[in-house]
C-alpha positions as CSV (number, residue, x, y, z in Angstrom):
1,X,3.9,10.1,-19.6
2,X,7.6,8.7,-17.8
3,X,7.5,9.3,-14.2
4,X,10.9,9.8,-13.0
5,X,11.7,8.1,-9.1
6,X,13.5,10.4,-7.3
7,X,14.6,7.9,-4.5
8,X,14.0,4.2,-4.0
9,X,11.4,3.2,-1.5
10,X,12.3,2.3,1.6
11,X,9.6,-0.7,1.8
12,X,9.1,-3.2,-0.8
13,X,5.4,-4.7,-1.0
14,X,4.2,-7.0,1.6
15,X,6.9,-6.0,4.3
16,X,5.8,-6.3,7.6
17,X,5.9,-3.1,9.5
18,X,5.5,-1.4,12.8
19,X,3.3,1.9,13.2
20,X,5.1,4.3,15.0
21,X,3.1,8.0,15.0
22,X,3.9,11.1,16.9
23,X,1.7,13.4,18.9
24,X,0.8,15.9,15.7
25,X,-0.6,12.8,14.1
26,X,-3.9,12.1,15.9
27,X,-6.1,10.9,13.3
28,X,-3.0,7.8,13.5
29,X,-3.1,7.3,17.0
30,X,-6.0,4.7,16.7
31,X,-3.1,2.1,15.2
32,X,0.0,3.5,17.0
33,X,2.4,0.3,17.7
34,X,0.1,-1.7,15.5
35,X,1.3,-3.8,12.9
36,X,0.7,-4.3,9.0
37,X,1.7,-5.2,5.7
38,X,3.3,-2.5,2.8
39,X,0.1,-2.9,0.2
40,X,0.4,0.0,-1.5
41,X,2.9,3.1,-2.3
42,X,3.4,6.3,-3.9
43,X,6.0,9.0,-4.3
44,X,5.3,12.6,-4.3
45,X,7.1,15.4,-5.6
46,X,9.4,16.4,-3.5
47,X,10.3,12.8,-3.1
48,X,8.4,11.4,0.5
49,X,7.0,7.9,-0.1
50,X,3.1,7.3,1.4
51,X,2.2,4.0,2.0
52,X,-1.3,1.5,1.9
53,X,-0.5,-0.5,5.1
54,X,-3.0,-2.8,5.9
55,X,-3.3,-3.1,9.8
56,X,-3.9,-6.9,9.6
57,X,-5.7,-7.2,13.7
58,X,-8.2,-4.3,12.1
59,X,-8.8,-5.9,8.8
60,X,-8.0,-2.3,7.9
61,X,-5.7,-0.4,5.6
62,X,-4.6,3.1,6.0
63,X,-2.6,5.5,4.3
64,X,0.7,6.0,6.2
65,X,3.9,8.3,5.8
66,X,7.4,6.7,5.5
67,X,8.7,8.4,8.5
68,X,5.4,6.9,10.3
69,X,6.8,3.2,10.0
70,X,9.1,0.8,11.7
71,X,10.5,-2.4,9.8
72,X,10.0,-5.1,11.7
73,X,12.4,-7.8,9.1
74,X,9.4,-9.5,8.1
75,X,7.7,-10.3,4.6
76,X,4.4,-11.6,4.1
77,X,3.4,-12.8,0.4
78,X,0.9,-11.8,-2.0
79,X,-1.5,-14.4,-1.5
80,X,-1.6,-13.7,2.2
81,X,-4.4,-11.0,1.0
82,X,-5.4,-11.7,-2.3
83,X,-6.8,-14.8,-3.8
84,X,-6.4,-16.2,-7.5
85,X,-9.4,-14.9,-9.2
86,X,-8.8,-13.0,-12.5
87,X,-11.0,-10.6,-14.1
88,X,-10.2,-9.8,-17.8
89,X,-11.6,-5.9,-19.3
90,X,-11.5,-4.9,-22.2
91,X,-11.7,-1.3,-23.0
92,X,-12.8,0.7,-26.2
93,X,-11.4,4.0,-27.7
94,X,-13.5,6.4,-25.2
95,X,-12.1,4.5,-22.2
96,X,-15.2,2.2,-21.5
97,X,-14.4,-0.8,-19.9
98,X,-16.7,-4.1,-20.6
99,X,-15.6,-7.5,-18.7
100,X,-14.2,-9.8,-21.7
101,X,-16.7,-12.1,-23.0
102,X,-14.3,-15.5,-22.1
103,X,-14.8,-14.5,-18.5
């Protein structure tokens, strides 16, 4: 299956952004001005962009609209949230997944 982009993101991962929610967005007021790295996206069809931002005070990460966010010119990294463990699967014709045996 090609999934075809129909704009470029207007985050990359690990950008450093600002929450900035309106009054129809309540569930979103909790972190309103908080801020938090891009972890996560995904485009939907008509084009919008969602983002996983984790709210890094909170320990938290929520799902947030493009138009939802403020770019504050920052970048964290990668390890800032993950560390350097590595788990190997493998997976068999029916889609079972079994950790490889040189784990």
């Amino acid at each position: 299956m090609h999934v075809k982009l129909m704009g470029n993101s207007g985050f990359d991962f690990y950008a450093v952004v600002r929450v900035k929610v309106g009054a129809d967005r309540p569930v979103l007021q909790a972190i309103d001005g908080r801020v938090g790295a891009v972890l996560g996206m995904a485009q939907a069809e008509d084009g919008s962009w969602t983002y996983a931002v984790h709210i890094i005070d909170l320990d938290e990460s929520w799902s947030i609209g493009e138009s939802e966010l403020v770019a504050t010119g920052r970048t964290m990294k990668r390890k800032d949230f993950y560390g350097g463990e590595v788990l190997s699967v493998e997976v068999d014709r029916k889609w079972r997944g079994e950790r490889s045996p040189d784990e």
